[in-house]
N, C-alpha and C positions, 0 to 999 in steps of 0.2 A: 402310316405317316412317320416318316422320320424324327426323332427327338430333337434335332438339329433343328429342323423345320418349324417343328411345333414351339421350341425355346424362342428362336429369333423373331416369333410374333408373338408370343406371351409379352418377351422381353420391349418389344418397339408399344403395344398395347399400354404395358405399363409403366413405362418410359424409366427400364431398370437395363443394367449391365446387362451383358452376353459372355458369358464363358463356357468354352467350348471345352471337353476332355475328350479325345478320341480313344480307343481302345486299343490296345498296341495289336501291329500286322505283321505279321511273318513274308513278309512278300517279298524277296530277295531281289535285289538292286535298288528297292523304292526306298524315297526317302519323305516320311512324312512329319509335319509338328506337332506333339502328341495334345499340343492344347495352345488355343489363340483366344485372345478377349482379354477382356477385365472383372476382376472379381471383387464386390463392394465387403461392405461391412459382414453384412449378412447375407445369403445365400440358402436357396432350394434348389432339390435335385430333381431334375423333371425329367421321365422317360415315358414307357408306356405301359411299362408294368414292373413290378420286382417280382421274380423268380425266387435265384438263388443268394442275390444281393450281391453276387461278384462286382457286379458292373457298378454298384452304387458305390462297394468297397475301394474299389480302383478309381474313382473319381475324389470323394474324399480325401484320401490317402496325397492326388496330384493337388489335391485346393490345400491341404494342410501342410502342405511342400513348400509350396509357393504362396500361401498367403497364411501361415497360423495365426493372427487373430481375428480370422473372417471368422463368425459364429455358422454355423449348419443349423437349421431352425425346422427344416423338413421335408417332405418328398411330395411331390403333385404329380399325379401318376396319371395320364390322362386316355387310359383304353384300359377306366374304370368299368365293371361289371355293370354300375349304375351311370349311365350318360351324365344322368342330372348333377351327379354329385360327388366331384373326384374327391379324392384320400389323399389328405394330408397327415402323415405319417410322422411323428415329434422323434427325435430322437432319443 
């Protein structure tokens, strides 16, 4: 399942903001917005796993661009090992 996917119904669920980071593309002629939404106070990074933390790094880095005093609070990683019991990750 897409991150996208899975954020836009965390986010309607909880009845929190949507902010999107896309990942930059090398696809010559396309033009895409590297981030659409709104970003609150506070803020978690939802994917479906951290690797190498590239991808968390590069979303950070566009929230703290565009909004420094939103706080980062954590990660919900949701294609946890344990089904029952995703990892939220403090920074």
């Amino acid at each position: 399942m897409s991150g996208v996917s899975f954020g836009a119904v965390l986010a309607y669920l909880m009845n929190k903001s949507l902010f999107i980071v896309r990942k930059p593309m090398s696809v010559e002629g396309a033009h895409t917005q590297s981030h659409e939404g709104a970003i609150g106070h506070r803020w978690i990074f939802v994917d479906d796993f951290v690797s190498s933390g590239a991808t968390r790094d590069h979303v950070m880095r566009a929230v703290e661009g565009l909004a420094p005093s939103a706080v980062f609070v954590g990660d919900y990683l949701y294609q946890n090992p344990s089904p029952w019991r995703p990892v939220v990750i403090p920074r």
